[in-house]
N, C-alpha and C positions, 0 to 999 in steps of 0.2 A: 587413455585420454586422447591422442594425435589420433586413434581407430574414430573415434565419438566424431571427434570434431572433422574427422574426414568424412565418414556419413550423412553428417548435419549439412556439411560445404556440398557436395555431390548432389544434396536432396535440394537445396538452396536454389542450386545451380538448374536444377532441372525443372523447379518453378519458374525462374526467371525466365529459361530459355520459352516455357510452355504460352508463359505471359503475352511474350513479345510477337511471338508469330500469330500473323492476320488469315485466315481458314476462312472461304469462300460458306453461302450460306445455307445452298443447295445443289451438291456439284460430287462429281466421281472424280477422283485424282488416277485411278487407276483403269488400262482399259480390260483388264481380266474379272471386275466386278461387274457383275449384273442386277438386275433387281432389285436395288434397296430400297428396302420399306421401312416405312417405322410408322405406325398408325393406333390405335386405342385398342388392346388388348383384347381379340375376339369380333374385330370389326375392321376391315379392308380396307372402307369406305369410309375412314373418319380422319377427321387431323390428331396430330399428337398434341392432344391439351390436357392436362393434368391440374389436380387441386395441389396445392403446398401439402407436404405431407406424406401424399398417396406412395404406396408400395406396389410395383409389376401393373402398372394402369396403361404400360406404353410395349408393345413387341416391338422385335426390329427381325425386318430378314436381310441376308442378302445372299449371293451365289459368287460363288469365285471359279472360274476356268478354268484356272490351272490345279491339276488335278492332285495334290499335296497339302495336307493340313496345315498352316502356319500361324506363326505366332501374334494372333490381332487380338486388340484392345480397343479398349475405346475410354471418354470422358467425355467433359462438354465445359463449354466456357458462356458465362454470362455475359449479355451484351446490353444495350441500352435501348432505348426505344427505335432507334435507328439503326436498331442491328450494329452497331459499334463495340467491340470488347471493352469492358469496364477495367478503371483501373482498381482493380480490389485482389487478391492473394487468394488463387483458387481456393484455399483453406477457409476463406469468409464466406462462402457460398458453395461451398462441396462438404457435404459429411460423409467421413471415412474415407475409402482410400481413392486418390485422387485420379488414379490409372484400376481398370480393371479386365482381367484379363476375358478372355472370351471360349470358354471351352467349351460350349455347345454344338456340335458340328454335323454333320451326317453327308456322306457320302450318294450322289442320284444314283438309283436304280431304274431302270427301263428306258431313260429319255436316252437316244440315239447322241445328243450335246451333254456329255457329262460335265457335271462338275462338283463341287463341294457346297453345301448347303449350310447355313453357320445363320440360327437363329438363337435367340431369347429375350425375357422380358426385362422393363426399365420402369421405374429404379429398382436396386437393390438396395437390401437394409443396410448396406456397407458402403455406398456410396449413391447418398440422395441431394439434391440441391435442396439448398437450406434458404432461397428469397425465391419469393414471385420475379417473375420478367421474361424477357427473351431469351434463350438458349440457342445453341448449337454446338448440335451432338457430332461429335467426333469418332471416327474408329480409325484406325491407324495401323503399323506392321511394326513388331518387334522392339516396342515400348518408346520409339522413337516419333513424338507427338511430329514433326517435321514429314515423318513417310505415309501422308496421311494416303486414306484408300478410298475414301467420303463422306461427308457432313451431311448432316441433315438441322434444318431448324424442329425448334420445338416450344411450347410455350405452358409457364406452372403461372398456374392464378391464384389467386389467394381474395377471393371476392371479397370486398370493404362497402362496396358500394352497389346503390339498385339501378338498372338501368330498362328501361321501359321505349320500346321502339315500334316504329310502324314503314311500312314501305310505300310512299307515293306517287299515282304519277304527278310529272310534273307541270309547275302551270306555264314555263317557258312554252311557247307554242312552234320551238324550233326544235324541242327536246321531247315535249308532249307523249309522242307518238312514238321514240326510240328508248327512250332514257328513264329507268327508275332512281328514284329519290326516296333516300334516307334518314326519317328523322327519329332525333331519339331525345330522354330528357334522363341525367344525371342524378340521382340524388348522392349527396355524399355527408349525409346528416351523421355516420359516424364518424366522420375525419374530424381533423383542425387544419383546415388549409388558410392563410394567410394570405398567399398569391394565387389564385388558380391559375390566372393566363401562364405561370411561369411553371408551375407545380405539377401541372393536369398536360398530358398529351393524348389525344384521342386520335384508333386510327380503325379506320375499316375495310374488312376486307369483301371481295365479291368472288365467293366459291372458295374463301380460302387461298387465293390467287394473291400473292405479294407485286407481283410484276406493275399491276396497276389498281394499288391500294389507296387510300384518299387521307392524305394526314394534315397535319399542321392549321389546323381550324380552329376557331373560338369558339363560343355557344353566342348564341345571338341576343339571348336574355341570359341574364342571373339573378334567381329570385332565392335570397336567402342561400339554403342548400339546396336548391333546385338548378342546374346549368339546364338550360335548354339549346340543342343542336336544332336549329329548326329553317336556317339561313339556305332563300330559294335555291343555290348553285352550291352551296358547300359540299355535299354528300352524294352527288347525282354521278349516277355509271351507266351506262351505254346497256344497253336491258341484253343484246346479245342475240340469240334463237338457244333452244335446245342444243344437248353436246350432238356431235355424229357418234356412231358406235361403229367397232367391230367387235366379234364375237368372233375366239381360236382357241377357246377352251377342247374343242377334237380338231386332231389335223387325221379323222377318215372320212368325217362327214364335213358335208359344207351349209355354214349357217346364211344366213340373207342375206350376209356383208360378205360373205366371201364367194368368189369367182371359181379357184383353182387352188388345189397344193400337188407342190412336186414335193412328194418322200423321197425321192432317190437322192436328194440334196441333204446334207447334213450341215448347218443349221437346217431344216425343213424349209421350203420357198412354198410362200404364202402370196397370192395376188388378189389384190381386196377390189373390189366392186370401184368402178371410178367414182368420185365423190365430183360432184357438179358445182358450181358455181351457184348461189341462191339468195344472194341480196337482194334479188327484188321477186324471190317466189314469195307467195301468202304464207301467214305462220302457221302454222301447225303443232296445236301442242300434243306431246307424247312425255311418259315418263322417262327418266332420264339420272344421271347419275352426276352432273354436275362435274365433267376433269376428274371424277374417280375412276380407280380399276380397282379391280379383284383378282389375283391367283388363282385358277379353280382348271382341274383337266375330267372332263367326262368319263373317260374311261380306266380312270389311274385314283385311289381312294385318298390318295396322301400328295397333293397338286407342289408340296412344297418341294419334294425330293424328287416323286415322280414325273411333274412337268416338263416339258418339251420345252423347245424354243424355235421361233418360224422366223425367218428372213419374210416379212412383210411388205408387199411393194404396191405402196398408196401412190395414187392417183389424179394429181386435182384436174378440174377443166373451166376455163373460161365458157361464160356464153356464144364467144366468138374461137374459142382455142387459139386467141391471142397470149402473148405473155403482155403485165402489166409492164408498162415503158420504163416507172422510177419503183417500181418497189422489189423487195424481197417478201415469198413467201414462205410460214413455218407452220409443222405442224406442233401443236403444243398439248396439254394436261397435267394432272398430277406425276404421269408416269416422265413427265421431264420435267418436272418442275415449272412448266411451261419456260425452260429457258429457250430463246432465239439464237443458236450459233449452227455452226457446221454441220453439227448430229440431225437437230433438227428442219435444215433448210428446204428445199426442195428447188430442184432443178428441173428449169425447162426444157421440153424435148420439141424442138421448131420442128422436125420430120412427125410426132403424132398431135404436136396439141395440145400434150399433157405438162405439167407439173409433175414431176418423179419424188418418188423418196424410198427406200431401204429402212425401214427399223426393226431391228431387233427384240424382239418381244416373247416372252414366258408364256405358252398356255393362260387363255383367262377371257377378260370381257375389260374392251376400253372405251373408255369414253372422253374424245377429243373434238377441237376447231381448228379452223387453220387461221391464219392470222397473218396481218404482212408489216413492216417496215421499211420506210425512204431505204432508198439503198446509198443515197448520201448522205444518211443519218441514221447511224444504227445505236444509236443512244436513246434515240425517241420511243414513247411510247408504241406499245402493241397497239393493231385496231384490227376490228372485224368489218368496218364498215364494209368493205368491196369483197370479201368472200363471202362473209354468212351475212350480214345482215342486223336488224336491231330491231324490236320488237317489243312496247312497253310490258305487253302481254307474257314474257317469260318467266319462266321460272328458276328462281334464282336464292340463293341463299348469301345472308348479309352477317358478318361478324364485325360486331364492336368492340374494342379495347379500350380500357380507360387504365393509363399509367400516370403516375404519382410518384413522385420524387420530394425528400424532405429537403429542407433549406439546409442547404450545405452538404447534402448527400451528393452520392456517388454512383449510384446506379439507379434505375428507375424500375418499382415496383408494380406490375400488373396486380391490379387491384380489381379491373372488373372488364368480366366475358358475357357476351349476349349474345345470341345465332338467331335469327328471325327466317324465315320467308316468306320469298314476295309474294305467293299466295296464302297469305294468314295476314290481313289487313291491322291487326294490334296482338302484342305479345305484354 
C-alpha cells in the first residue's frame, strides 16, 4: 500500500511540476539541436494543423550534434487562444501516456557535419489530444519536462462552424495600393452561443506568421447565426512582395542564389548572392513558397540523414549602403519561426555597405524577407516597409480561426479553420 501511494504521490508530483512551467512557443532551448520541423505528414510546406481525432497527420524532424543517442521525449500542453497554458490536468486533454518516449533515431551518413537524426510521426494511438485548440508541442531530455530541447506550436481543429472568406483590396486610399484586406462571414447555426462578443475569438494569420497576426475583433454585423467580419481596418495586413529564395540543396553546383561554396570548411561556407534593397522596385510576381522551406539534397536520396549543412553568409544592401540610423535588421521565415533576436539579426559592415549574417542551414530550398525593428523598441511589431516593400498585388495566403469557449469553461476550443488566397477572389 505505502509502494501504491508513493507512485500515485511521485506521478502527482510530476503533473503538477509539468503544469506549472511556462515553455516558450516556438524556440530551441538547446544549441546542439538543429532543424526542427514538425509539419503535415508528407508535406515540408504545410503548418501542423490536424482534425480532432486524426492519428500520424503531423512528422516531426530534428538533428542533434552531438554525436550519441539520448534519452528524449516529448508531450505538449494545451493553451488558450492567446497561447496561454490552460488551467486543466494534462490528463483532461492527453490520451494515454502523458510523456512518450522517442526511439526513432538514425545516425548521418555521408554529410561531412555529422549528427543524429531523430524523427516520427504525431499523434500516436497512445498519446492523442483529446480538445481542439492551441498546442505546444514539447520534446525534452531524460523525462525531465524542465530540460526542454524545443517547442513547437501546433493546432487540432474540430470544425463546428462554416466560414466563407474573400481577400480585398482596400478602400483606404492610404492602404489601397499596399495593404490586403480580409473579409469573412461566420456561420455558427450548429452551436448555442449566448454571448458571442465573449464566447467567439477570431484570429488570423498571413503566411501562417504568428508575429503579426490580427485578433481581438468583433464582426461588424450579426445577423442571426451569421457574424460578419466585414469592418474597413479590422483584418488588413501589409500585402508584403514575394518571399526572397535561396536554393543549397548541392553544395557542388551553384544555383542563381548562390555566389560561392568553400568545402574545405566544415560546416560547408556558403556565400549567397547580395540581396538588394527593393522597397521602391516595381513588383514582380513569381511563384513562391510563402516563409516555407524544404529538406531536400540533390545528390544524396535520403535529404534527412544524408544532408549537409552550409554556414550561409547573407548579404543585405541599402540603395545607398548606408545603415538605417534607428532600426535593426532580421532575417526571418518558417525556418526561424520568423523570431527577431541575436540568431537572426544582421550586422552592419561600414567598411563594405552590407548588412551581414551567418546562418546555419540543412541542404534544401528557403524561402525568406528581411524585416527590421526601432532599435529603441524591440517589442514592436516587424515591418517590411524599408527593405521589401508592400504591394496590394501579392501573393499571399490567409488563415482564419474561430475559438469558442463555453460559459464557465476553461480552455477555448478551435472550432473553425479556413486558408484562402489572395489570388482566389471567394473561397
Amino acid at each position: 500500500m505505502q509502494k501504491i501511494i508513493g507512485v500515485i504521490a511521485s506521478t502527482m508530483l510530476t503533473i503538477m511540476l509539468f503544469s506549472n512551467i511556462v515553455f516558450g512557443q516556438d524556440e530551441i532551448r538547446q544549441i546542439n539541436i538543429h532543424t526542427p520541423q514538425f509539419f503535415q505528414n508528407g508535406n515540408q510546406m504545410t503548418y501542423p494543423i490536424i482534425a480532432l481525432g486524426a492519428t500520424n497527420g503531423l512528422e516531426v524532424d530534428f538533428d542533434d550534434f552531438d554525436l550519441r543517442v539520448k534519452n528524449y521525449s516529448y508531450s505538449f500542453q494545451l493553451c488558450d487562444a492567446d497561447w496561454q497554458p490552460v488551467n486543466l490536468s494534462t490528463f483532461d486533454y492527453i490520451s494515454g501516456f502523458v510523456q512518450n518516449r522517442i526511439l526513432n533515431y538514425q545516425f548521418s551518413s555521408i554529410a561531412m557535419q555529422q549528427y543524429v537524426h531523430y524523427m516520427f510521426t504525431f499523434p500516436a494511438s497512445n498519446c492523442m489530444p483529446t480538445k481542439s485548440g492551441n498546442y505546444i508541442f514539447k520534446v525534452f531530455l531524460d523525462g525531465d519536462t524542465s530540460n526542454l530541447a524545443f517547442s513547437k506550436r501546433f493546432l487540432v481543429t474540430d470544425n463546428k462552424v462554416n466560414i466563407t472568406a474573400q481577400i480585398q483590396q482596400p478602400f483606404d486610399t492610404k492602404k489601397m495600393y499596399t495593404h490586403q484586406k480580409v473579409q469573412f462571414t461566420v456561420d455558427n447555426s450548429a452551436l448555442q452561443i449566448s454571448n458571442p462578443q465573449q464566447q467567439i475569438k477570431v484570429v488570423v494569420l498571413q503566411n501562417y506568421r504568428w508575429d503579426n497576426c490580427v485578433k481581438g475583433m468583433q464582426p461588424a454585423f450579426m445577423r442571426g447565426s451569421q457574424y460578419e467580419y466585414n469592418g474597413e481596418r479590422d483584418f488588413t495586413f501589409p500585402a508584403g512582395k514575394e518571399y526572397r529564395w535561396i536554393d543549397n540543396s548541392s553544395f557542388r553546383f551553384y544555383s542563381d542564389r548562390v555566389r560561392s561554396i568553400d568545402r574545405n570548411s566544415v560546416p560547408f561556407y556558403v556565400e549567397a548572392v547580395t540581396d538588394m534593397q527593393r522597397n521602391k522596385t516595381q513588383y514582380l510576381p513569381y511563384e513562391d513558397y510563402d516563409g516555407f522551406y524544404s529538406i531536400k539534397a540533390a545528390e544524396q536520396i535520403t535529404a534527412s540523414t544524408q544532408g549537409d549543412y552550409g554556414n550561409v553568409h547573407f548579404k543585405y544592401e541599402n540603395y545607398d549602403k548606408t545603415a538605417f540610423p534607428d532600426l535593426n535588421v532580421y532575417i526571418v521565415g518558417q525556418f526561424n519561426n520568423y523570431n527577431c533576436d541575436i540568431n537572426s539579426q544582421l550586422r552592419y559592415n561600414a567598411d563594405s555597405g552590407y548588412y551581414e549574417t551567418n546562418q546555419l542551414l540543412k541542404q534544401g530550398y528557403y524561402t525568406y524577407m528581411y524585416v527590421t525593428k526601432p532599435i529603441n523598441n524591440p517589442q514592436s511589431e516587424t515591418s517590411f516597409e524599408f527593405t521589401e516593400g508592400s504591394y496590394w498585388q501579392t501573393e499571399n495566403n490567409y488563415t482564419i480561426l474561430v475559438y469558442f469557449r463555453e460559459l464557465g469553461g476553461r480552455y477555448d476550443q478551435l472550432i473553425g479553420s479556413q486558408t484562402i488566397n489572395s489570388n482566389i477572389s471567394d473561397n
